[in-house]
DRENTORMI-528971 format. One line per 3 residues: number of its first residue (from 0); their letters; for each residue x, y, z of C-alpha. Coordinates in steps of 0.1 Angstrom, whole numbers. Example, Ala and Ser with C-alpha at 12.3 -4.5 7.8 and 13.67 -1.06 7.14 Angstrom:
0 = as = 123/-45/78 | 137/-11/71 $
// end
This chain:
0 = xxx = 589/901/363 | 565/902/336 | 563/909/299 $
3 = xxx = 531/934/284 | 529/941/250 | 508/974/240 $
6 = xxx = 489/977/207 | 499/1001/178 | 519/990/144 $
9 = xxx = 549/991/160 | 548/976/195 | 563/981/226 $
12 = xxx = 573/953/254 | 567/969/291 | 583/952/314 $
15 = xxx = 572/953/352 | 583/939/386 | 564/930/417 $
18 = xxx = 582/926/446 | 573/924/480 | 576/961/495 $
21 = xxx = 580/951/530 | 607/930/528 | 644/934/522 $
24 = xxx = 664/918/491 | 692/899/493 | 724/931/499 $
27 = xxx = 744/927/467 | 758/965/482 | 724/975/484 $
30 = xxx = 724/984/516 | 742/1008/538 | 754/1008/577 $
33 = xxx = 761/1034/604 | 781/1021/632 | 775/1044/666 $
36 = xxx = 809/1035/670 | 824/1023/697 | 813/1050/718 $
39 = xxx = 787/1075/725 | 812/1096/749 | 820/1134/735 $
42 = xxx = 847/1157/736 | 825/1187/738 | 799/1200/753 $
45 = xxx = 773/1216/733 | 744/1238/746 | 720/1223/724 $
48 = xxx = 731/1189/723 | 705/1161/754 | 735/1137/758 $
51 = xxx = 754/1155/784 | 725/1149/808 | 729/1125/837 $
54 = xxx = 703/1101/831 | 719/1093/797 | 739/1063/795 $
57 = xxx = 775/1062/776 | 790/1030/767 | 808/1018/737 $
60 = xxx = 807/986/715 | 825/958/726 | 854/937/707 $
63 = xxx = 831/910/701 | 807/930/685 | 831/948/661 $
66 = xxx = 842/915/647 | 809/900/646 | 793/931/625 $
69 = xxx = 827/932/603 | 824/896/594 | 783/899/586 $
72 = xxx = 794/927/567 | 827/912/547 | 799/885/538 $
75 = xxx = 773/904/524 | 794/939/515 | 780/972/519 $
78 = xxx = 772/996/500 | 786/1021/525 | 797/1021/562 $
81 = xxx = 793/1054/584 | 815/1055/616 | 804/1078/641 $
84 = xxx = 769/1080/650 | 765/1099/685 | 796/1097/698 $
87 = xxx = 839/1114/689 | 854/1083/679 | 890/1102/676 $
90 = xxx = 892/1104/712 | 892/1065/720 | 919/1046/726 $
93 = xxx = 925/1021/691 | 901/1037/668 | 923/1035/640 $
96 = xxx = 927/999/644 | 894/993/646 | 889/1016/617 $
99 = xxx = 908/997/596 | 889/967/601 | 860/984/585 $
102 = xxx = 881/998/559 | 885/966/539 | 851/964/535 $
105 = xxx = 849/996/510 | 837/1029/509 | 835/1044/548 $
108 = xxx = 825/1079/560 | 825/1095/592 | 810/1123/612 $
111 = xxx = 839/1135/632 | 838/1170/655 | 874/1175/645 $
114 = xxx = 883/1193/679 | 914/1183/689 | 941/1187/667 $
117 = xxx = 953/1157/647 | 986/1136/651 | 1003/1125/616 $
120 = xxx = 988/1093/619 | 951/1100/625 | 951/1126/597 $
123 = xxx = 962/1095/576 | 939/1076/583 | 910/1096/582 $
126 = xxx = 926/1107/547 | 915/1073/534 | 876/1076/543 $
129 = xxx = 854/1087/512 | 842/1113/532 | 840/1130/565 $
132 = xxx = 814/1154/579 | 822/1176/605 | 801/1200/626 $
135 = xxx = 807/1243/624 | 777/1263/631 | 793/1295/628 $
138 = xxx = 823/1309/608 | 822/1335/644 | 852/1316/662 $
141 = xxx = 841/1327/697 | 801/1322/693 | 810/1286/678 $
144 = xxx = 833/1283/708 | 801/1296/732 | 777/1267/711 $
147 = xxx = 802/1238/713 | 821/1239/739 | 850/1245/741 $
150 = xxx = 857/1237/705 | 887/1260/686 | 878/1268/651 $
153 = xxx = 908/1269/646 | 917/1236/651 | 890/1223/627 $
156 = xxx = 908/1242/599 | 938/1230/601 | 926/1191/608 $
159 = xxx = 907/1196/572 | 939/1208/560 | 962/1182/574 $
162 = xxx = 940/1154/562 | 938/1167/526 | 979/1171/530 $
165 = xxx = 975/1134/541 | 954/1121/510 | 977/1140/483 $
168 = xxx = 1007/1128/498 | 993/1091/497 | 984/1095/464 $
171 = xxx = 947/1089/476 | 917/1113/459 | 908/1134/489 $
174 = xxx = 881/1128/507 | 848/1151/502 | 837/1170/529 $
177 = xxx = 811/1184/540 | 797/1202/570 | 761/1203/593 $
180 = xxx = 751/1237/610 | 728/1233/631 | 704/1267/632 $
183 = xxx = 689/1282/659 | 688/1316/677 | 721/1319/683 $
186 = xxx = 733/1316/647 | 707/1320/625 | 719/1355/612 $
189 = xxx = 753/1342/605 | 750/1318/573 | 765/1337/541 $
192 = xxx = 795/1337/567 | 795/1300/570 | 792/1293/536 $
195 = xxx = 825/1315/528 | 840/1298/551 | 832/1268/538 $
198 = xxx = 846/1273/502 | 875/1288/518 | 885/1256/531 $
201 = xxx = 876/1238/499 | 848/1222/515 | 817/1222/491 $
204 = xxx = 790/1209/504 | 770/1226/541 | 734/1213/550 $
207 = xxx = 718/1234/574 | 691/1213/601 | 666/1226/627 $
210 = xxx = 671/1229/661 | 661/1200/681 | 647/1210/714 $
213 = xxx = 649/1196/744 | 660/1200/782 | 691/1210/778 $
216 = xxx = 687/1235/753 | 662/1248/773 | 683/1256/806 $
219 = xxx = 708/1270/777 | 684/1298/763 | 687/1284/727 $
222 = xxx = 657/1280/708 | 647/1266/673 | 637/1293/649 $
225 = xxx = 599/1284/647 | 598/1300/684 | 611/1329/673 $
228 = xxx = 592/1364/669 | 579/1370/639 | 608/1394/631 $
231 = xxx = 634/1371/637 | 615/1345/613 | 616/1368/588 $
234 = xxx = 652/1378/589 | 660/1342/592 | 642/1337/556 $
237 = xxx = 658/1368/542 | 693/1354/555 | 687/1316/542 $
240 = xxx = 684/1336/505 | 715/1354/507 | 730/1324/521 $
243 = xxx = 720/1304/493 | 724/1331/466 | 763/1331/473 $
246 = xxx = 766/1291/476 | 752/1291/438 | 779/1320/427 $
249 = xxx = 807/1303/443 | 800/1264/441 | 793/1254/473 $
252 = xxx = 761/1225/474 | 733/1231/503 | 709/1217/522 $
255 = xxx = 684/1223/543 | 657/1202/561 | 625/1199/552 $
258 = xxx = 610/1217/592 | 634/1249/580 | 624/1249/548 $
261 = xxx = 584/1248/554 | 589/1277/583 | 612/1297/551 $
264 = xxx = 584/1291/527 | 553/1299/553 | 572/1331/558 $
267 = xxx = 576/1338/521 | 538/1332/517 | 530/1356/547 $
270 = xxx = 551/1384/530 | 533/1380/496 | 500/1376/512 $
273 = xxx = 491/1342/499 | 472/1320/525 | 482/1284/523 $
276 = xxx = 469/1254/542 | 483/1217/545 | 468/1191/554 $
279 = xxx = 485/1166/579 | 506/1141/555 | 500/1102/560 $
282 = xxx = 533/1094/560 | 568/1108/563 | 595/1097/531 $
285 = xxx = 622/1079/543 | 639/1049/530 | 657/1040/553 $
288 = xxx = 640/1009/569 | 650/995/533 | 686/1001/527 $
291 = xxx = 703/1014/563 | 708/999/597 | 721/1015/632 $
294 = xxx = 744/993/655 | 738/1014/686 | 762/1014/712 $
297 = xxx = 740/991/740 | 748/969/708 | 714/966/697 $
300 = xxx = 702/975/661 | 676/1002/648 | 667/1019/617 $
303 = xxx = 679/1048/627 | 697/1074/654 | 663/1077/670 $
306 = xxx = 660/1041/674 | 632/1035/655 | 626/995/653 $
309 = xxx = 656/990/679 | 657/952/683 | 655/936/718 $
312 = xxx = 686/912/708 | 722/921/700 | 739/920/671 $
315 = xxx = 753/885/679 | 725/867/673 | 719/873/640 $
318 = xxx = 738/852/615 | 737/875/585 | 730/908/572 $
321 = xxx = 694/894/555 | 684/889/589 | 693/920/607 $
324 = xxx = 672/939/575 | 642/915/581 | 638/909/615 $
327 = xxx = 603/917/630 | 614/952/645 | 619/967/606 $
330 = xxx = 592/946/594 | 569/964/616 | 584/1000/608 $
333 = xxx = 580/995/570 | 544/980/578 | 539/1017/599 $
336 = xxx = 549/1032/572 | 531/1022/542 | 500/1019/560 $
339 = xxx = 500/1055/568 | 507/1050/606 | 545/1059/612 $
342 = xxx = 561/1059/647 | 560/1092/662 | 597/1093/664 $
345 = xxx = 593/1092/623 | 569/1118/622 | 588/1144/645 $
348 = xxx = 622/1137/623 | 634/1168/609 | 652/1145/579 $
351 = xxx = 621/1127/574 | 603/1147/548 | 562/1145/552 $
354 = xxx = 550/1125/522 | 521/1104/509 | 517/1069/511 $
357 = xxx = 519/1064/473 | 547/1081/472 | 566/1064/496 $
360 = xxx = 556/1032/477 | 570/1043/446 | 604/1056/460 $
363 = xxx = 606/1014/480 | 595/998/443 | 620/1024/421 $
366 = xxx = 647/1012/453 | 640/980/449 | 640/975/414 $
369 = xxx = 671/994/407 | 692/971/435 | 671/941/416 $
372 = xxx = 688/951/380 | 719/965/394 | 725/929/411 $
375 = xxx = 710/910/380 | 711/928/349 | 737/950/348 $
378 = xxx = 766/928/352 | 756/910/323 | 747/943/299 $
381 = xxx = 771/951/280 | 778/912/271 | 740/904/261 $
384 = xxx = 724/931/240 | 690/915/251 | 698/921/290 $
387 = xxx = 708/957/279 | 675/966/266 | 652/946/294 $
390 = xxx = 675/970/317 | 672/1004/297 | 630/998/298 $
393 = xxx = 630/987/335 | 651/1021/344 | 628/1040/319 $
396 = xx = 657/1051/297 | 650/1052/256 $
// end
């Protein structure tokens, strides 16, 4: 860190950081974790979903590795722990006791299909989670039971119900919620529904993501909406509107990824006659090889559910969470990255929005900077007035 002072009667100190973009600082809850837990066997069955093919391999995470990660973690504390990844971790046997392992370690959240309908005890312990994500592409009970077999929506809605009965009666905040719809051609005419549904249930927050192709949805007749007709684009676009018109009147928070998005917006510029053209982006933003690690159920560690930089050793051999978020794998990633060469896995993510390299640099340096001050200025703020104001300039607050 450096001091600048700029010219004028009445001067200003800058202050400015430089720190190494490629590699990770020391965690101080910097840093968050999803854990493929346990598993990445499923309940369900859905048409659009590649792992019910027979050339993919389920396992789940042994007992040695649970402890192993949970002490790397109770060492170096996260700033968040997700619980799910690929797999239904409600169905194994002694998920909430290895949930509760985690839950000392602070916030956790979970992706969770809610299909099968909850005992007393699971609903209480999923009540203590600070949040929980579930999966409804359709408020139409039967097409969502045609999509993800052979889910009941029914039995979602009361699960949500049960495990905000559980966090009240604990005396526990209840935990927020939100849901991912996945659109394609089945559903993509059904989303003011959804989001009704939604706020009905007191669930606030729906992001909507594109279709993923590949064999399996194929052989189901389910296609993303970017091989749709024409027609069928353009109603999709007209629905997304509506959809989002009624989340604003009734509160509930959406998103969408950035491949729906661009198709909505290409349509809107086709239907007011503007011609715009792109040029391929350099990069794609994502921070994620700076602040998130996968613990994949083979036990190995990526950046991310596509296994981007997945490591050739497991997650016992590495003695602390500084070296799982600089070993040569991620190192290599961020390098891809910032040089304007990502993976192709990065480039073909639907979360991973297209960007350019300097503004992927400047999202790593304002990361960066802010876990820098958060770890080493702002404890101290409000005791030192001169640590307050080095920390109000570095965050570019007057």
């Amino acid at each position: 860190m450096y001091a600048e002072r700029s010219g004028g009667s009445k001067s200003k100190v800058r202050y400015s950081m430089s720190i190494d973009p490629l590699t990770f600082i020391e965690p101080h809850s910097s840093y968050s974790v999803a854990i493929e837990l346990l598993t990445d066997f499923c309940n369900l069955n859905c048409i659009y979903c590649g792992r019910h093919t027979d050339n993919v391999v389920k396992r789940k995470l042994s007992p040695l590795a649970i402890s192993h990660i949970v002490r790397l973690m109770s060492e170096d504390r996260p700033k968040s722990v997700n619980i799910g990844g690929n797999g239904e971790i409600t169905i194994l046997e002694n998920w909430m006791q290895t949930c509760e392992q985690f839950l000392t370690l602070g916030e956790v959240t979970t992706g969770t299909n809610l299909a099968k309908v909850l005992t007393d005890e699971e609903a209480s312990i999923l009540a203590r989670f600070g949040h929980i994500s579930t999966s409804i592409d359709t408020a139409d009970a039967n097409l969502l039971k045609e999509i993800r077999k052979p889910v009941q929506l029914r039995n979602i809605v009361f699960n949500i119900i049960k495990i905000k009965e559980a966090a009240l009666s604990q005396g526990r905040n209840i935990p927020s919620m939100s849901i991912c719809c996945v659109v394609s051609s089945k559903n993509y005419k059904e989303l003011r529904q959804l989001i009704a549904l939604a706020s009905s249930m007191g669930v606030n927050k729906i992001h909507f993501i594109d279709l993923c192709e590949h064999e399996q949805s194929k052989t189901q007749r389910v296609f993303p909406i970017s091989q749709l007709e024409k027609v069928a684009q353009s109603e999709f676009a007209k629905e997304l509107d509506a959809a989002f018109d009624l989340a604003k009147k009734i509160g509930v928070k959406y998103g969408i990824d950035h491949r729906l998005l661009a198709l909505k917006e290409k349509n809107d510029a086709v239907e007011s006659g503007i011609i715009s053209k792109k040029n391929q982006s350099e990069t794609v933003l994502c921070l994620h090889p700076w602040n998130w690690f996968w613990l994949n159920s083979d036990e190995k560690l990526s950046i991310c559910c596509k296994s981007v930089g997945k490591t050739d050793a497991d997650v016992t051999s590495f003695g602390s969470i500084h070296e799982v978020m600089n070993n040569e794998h991620f190192m290599n990633v961020r390098k891809m990255l910032l040089s304007g060469n990502p993976p192709e896995k990065c480039r073909m993510c639907n979360l991973a929005k297209p960007s350019d390299i300097s503004q992927l640099r400047q999202a790593v340096n304002n990361r960066k900077r802010n876990s820098w001050l958060m770890s080493n200025i702002v404890p101290y703020a409000r005791h030192i007035p001169f640590a307050r104001a080095i920390g109000r300039r570095l965050l570019g607050v007057s």
